[in-house]
DOTI-486562 format. One record per residue: residue in one letter; residue number from 1; x, y, z of N, C-alpha, C, O, CB in turn. Coordinates in Angstrom, 3 decimals, decimal comma. Glycine has a CB too. Layout:
! DOTI-486562
type a&seq NUM&n.x X&n.y Y&n.z Z&ca.x X&ca.y Y&ca.z Z&c.x X&c.y Y&c.z Z&o.x X&o.y Y&o.z Z&cb.x X&cb.y Y&cb.z Z $
...
END
This chain:
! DOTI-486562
type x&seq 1&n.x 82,147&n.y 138,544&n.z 103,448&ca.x 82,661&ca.y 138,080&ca.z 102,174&c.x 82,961&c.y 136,578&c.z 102,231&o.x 82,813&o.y 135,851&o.z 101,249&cb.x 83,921&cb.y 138,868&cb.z 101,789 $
type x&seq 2&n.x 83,218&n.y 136,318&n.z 102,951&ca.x 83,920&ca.y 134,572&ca.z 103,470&c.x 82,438&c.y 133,934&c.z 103,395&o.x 82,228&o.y 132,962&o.z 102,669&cb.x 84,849&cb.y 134,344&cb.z 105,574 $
type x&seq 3&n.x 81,700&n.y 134,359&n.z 103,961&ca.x 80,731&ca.y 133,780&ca.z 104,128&c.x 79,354&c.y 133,652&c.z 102,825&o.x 78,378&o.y 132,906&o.z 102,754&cb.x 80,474&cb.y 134,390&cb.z 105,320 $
type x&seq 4&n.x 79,798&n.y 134,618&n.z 102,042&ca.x 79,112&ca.y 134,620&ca.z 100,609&c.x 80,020&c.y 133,807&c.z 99,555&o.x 79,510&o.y 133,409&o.z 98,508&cb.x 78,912&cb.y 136,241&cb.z 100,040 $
type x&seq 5&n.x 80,924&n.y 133,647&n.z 99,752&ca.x 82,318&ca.y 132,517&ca.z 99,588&c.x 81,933&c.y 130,981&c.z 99,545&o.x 81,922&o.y 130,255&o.z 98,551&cb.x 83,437&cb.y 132,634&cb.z 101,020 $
type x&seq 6&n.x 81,625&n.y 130,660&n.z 100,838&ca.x 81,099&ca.y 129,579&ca.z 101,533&c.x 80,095&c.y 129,146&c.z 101,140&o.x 80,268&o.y 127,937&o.z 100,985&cb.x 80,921&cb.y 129,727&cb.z 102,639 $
type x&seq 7&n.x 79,096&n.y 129,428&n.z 100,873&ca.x 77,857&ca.y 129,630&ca.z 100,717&c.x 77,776&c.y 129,530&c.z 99,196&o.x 76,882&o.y 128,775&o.z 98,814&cb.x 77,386&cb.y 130,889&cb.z 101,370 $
type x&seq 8&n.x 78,430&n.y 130,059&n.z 98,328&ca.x 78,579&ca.y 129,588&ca.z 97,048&c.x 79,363&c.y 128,399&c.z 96,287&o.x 79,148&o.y 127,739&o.z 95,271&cb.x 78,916&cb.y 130,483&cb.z 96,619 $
type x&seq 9&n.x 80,342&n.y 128,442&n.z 97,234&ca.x 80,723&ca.y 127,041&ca.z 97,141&c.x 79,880&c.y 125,824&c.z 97,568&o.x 79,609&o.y 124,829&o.z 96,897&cb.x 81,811&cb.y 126,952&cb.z 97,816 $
type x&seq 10&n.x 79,502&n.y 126,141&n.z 98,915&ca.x 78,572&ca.y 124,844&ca.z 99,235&c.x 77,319&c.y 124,340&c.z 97,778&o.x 77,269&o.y 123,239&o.z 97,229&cb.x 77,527&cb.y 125,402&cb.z 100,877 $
type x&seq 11&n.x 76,755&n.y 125,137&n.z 97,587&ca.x 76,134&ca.y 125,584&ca.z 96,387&c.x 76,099&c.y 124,946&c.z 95,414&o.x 75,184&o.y 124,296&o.z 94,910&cb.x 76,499&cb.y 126,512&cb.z 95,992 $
type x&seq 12&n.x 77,466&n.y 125,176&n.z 95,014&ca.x 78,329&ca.y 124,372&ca.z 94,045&c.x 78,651&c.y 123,331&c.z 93,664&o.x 78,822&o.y 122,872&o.z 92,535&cb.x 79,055&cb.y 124,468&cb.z 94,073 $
type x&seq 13&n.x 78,759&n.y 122,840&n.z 94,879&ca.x 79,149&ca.y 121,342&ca.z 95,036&c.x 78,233&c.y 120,418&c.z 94,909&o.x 78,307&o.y 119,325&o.z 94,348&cb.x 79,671&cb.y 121,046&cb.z 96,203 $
type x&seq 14&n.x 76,847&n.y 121,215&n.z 95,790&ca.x 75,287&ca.y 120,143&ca.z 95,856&c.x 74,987&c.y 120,399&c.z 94,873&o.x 74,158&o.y 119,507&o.z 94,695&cb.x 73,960&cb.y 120,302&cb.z 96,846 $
type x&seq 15&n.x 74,988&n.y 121,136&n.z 93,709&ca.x 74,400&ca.y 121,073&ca.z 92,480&c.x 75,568&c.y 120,150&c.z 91,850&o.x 74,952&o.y 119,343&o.z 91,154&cb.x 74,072&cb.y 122,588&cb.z 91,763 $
type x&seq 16&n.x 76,692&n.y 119,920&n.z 91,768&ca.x 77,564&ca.y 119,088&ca.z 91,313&c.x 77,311&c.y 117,330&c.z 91,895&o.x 77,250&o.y 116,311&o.z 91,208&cb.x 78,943&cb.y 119,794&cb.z 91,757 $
type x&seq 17&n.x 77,240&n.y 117,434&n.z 92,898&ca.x 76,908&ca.y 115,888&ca.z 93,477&c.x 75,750&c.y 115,290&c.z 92,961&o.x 75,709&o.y 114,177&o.z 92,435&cb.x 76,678&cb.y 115,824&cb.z 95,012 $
type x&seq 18&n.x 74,410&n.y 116,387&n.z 93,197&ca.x 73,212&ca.y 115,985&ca.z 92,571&c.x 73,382&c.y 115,867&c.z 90,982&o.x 72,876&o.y 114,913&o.z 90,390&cb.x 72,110&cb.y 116,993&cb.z 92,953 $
type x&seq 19&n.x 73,941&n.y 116,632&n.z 90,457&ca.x 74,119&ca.y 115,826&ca.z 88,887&c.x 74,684&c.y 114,753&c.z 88,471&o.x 74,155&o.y 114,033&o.z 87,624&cb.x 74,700&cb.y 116,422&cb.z 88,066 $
type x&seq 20&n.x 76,166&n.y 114,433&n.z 89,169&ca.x 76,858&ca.y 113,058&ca.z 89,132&c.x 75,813&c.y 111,977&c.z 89,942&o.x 76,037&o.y 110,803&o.z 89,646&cb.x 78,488&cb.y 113,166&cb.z 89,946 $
type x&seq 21&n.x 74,898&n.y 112,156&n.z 90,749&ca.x 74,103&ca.y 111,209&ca.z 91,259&c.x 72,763&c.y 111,096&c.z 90,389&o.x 72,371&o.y 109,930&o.z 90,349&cb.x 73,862&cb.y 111,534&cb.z 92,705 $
type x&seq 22&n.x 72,252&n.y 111,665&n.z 89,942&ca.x 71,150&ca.y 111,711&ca.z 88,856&c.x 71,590&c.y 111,300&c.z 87,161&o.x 70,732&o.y 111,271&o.z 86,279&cb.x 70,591&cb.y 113,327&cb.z 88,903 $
type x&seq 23&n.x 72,530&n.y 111,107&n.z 86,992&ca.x 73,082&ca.y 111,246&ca.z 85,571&c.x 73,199&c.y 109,370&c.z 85,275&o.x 73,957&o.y 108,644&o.z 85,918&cb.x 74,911&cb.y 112,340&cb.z 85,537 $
type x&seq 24&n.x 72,276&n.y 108,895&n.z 84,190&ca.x 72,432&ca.y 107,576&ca.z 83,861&c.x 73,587&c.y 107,162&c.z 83,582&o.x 74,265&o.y 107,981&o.z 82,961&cb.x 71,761&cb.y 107,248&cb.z 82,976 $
type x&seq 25&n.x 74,110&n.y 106,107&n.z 83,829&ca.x 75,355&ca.y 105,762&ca.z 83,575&c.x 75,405&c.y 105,603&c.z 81,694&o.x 74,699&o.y 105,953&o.z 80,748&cb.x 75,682&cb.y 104,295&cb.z 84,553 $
type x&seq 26&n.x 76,713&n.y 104,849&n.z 81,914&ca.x 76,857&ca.y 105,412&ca.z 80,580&c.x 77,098&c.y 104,121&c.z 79,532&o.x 78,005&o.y 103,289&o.z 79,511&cb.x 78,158&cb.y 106,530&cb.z 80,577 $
type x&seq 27&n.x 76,152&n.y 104,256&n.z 78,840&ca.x 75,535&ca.y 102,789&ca.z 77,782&c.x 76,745&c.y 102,750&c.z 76,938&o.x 77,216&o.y 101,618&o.z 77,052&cb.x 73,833&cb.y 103,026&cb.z 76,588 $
type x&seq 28&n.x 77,260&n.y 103,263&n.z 76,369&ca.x 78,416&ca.y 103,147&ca.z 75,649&c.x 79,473&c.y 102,250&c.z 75,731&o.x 79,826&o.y 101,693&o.z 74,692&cb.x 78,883&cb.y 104,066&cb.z 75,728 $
type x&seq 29&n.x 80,111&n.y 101,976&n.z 76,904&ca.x 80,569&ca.y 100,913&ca.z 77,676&c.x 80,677&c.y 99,720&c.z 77,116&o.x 79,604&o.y 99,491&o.z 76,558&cb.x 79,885&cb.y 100,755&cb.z 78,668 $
type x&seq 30&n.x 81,347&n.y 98,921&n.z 76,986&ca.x 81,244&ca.y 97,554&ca.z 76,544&c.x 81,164&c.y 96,711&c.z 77,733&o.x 81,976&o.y 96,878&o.z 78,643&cb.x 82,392&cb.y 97,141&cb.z 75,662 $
type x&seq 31&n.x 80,212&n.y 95,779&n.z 77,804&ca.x 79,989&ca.y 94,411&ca.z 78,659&c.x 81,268&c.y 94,056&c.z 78,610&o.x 81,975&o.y 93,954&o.z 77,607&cb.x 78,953&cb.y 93,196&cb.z 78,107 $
type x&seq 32&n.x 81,715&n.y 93,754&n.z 80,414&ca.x 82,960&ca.y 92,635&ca.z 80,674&c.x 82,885&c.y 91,323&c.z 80,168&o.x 82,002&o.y 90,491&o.z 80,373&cb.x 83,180&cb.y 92,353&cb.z 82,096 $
type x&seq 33&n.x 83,951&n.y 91,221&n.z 79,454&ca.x 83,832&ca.y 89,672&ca.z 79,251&c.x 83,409&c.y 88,522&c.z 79,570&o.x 84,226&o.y 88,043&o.z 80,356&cb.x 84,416&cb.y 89,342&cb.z 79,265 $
type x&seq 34&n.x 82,551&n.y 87,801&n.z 79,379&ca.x 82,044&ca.y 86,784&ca.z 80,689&c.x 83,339&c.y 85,777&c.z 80,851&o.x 84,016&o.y 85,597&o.z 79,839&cb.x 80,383&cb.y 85,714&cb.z 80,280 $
type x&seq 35&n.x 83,619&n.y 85,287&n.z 81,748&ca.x 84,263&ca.y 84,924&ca.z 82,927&c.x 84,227&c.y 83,327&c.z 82,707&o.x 83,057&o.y 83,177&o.z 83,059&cb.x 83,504&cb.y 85,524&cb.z 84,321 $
type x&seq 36&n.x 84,606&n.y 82,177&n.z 82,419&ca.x 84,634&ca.y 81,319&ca.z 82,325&c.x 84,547&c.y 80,582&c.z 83,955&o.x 84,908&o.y 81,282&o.z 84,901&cb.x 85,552&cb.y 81,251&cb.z 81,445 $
type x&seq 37&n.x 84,117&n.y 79,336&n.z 84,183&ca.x 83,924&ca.y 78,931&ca.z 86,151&c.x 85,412&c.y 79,456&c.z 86,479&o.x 85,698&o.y 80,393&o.z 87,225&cb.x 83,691&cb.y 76,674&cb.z 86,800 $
type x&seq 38&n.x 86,379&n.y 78,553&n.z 85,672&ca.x 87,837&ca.y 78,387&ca.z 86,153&c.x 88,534&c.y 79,636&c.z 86,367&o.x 89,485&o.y 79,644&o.z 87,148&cb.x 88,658&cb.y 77,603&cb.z 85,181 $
type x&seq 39&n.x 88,058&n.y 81,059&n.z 85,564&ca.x 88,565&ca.y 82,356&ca.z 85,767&c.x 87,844&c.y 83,161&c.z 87,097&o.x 88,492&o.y 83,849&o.z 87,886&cb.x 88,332&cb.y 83,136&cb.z 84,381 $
type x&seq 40&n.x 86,847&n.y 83,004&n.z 87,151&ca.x 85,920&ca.y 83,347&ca.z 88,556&c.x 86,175&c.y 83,041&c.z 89,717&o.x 86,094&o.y 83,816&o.z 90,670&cb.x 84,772&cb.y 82,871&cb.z 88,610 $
type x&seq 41&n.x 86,555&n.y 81,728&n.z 89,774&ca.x 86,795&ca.y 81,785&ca.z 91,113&c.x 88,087&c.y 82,152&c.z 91,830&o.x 88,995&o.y 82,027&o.z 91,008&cb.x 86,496&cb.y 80,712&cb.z 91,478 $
type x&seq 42&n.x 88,620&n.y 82,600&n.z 93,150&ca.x 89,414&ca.y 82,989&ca.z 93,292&c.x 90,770&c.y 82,136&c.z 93,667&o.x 90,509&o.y 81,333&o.z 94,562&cb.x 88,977&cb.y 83,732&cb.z 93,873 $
type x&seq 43&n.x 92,200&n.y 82,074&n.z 93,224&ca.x 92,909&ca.y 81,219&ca.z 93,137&c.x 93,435&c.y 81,214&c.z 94,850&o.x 93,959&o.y 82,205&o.z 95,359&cb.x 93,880&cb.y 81,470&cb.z 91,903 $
type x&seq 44&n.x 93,201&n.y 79,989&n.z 95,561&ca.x 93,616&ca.y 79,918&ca.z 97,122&c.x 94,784&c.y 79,223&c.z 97,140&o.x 94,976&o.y 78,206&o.z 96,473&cb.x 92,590&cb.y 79,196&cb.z 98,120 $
type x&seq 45&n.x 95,731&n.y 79,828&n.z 98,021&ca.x 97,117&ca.y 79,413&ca.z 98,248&c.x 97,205&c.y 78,701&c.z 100,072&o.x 96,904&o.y 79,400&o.z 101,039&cb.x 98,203&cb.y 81,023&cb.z 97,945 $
type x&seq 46&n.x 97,602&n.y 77,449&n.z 100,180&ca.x 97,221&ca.y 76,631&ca.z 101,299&c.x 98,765&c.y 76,798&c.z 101,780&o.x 99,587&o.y 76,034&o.z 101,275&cb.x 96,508&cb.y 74,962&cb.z 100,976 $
type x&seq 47&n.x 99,210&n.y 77,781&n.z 102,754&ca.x 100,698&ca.y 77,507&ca.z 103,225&c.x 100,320&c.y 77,409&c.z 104,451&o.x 99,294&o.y 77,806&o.z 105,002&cb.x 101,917&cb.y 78,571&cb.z 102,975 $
type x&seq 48&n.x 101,810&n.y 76,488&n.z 105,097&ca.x 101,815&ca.y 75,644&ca.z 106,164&c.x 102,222&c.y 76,620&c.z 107,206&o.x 102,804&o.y 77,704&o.z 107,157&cb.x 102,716&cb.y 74,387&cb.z 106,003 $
type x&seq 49&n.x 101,565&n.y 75,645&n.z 108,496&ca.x 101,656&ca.y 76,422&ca.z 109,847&c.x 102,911&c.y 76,988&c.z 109,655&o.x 103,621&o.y 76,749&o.z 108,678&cb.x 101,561&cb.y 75,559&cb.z 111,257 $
type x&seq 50&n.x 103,311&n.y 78,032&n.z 110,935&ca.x 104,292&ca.y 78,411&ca.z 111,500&c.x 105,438&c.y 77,449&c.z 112,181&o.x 106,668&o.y 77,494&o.z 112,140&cb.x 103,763&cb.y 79,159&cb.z 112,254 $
type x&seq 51&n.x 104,461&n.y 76,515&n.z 112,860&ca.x 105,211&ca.y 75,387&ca.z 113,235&c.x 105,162&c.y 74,108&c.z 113,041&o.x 105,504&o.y 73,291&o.z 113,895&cb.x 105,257&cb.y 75,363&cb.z 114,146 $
type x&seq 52&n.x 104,615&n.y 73,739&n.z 111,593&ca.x 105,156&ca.y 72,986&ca.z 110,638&c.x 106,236&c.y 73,227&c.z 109,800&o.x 106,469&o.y 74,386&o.z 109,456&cb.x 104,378&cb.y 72,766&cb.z 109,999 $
type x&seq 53&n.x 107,042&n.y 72,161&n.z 109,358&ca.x 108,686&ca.y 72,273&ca.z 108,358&c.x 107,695&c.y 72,524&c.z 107,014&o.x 106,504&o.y 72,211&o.z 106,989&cb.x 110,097&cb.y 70,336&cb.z 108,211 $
type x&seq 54&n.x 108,293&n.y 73,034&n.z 106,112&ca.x 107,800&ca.y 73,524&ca.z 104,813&c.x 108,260&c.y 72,093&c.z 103,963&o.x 109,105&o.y 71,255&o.z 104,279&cb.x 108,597&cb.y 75,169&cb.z 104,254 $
type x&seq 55&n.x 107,634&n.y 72,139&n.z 103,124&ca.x 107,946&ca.y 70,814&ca.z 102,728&c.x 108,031&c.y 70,764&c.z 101,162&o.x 106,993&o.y 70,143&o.z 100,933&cb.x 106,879&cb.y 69,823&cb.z 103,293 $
type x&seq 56&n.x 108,547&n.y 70,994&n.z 100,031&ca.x 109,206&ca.y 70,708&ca.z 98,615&c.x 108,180&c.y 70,554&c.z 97,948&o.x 107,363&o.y 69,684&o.z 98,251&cb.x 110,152&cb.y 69,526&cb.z 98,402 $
type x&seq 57&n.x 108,038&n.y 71,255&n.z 97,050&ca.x 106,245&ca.y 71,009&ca.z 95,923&c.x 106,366&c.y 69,801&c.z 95,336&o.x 105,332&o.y 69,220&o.z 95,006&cb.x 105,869&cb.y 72,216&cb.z 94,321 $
type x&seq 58&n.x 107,999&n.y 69,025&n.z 95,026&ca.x 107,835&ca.y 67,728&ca.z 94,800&c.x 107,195&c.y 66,533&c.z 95,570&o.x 106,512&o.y 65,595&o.z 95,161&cb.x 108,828&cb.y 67,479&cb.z 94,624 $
type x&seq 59&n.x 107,663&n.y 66,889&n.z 96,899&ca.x 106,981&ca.y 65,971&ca.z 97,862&c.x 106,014&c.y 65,917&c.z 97,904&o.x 105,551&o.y 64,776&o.z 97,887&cb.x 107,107&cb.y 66,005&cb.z 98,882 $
type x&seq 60&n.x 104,952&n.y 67,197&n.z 97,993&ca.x 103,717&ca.y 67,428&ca.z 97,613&c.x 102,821&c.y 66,656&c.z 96,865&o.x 101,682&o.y 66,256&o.z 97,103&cb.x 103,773&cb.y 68,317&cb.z 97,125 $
type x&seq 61&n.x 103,698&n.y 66,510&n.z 95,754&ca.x 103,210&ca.y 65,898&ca.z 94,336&c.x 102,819&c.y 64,598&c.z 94,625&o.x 101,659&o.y 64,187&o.z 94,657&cb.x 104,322&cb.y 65,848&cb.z 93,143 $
type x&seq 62&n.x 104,175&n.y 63,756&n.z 94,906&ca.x 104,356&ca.y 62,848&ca.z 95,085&c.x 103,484&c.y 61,859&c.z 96,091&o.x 103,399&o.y 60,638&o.z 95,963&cb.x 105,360&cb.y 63,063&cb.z 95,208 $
type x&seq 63&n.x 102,928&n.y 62,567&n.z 96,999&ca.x 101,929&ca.y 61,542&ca.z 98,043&c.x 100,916&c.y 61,781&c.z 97,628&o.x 99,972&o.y 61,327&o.z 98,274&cb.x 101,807&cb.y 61,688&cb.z 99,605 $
type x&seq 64&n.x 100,596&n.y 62,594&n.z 96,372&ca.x 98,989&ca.y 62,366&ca.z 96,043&c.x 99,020&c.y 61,462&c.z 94,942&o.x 97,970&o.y 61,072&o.z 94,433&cb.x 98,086&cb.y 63,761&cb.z 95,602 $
END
């Protein structure tokens, strides 16, 4: 019995996988917004060594 169990489940599943893998996606969907350069790329945060002093975003400012 377990094994006619098993066996129908397995069954089950490969006919379930093979349909979610065969099945066109789905056109309905709306296109993502396109992305402007400045939104695309990813925003990088530059923090200082471990054994460098941290230093004031004013100061920062200020020597450029």
């Amino acid at each position: 019995m377990l094994d006619l169990r098993l066996a129908t489940t397995s069954l089950a599943m490969l006919i379930a996988l093979l349909s979610v893998a065969l099945a066109d996606p789905a056109k309905d969907q709306a296109r993502p917004v396109a992305q402007s350069a400045a939104d695309a790329r990813p925003i990088r945060v530059i923090l200082p060594a471990p054994w460098q002093p941290a230093t004031a975003q004013a100061d920062v400012q200020s020597s450029k």
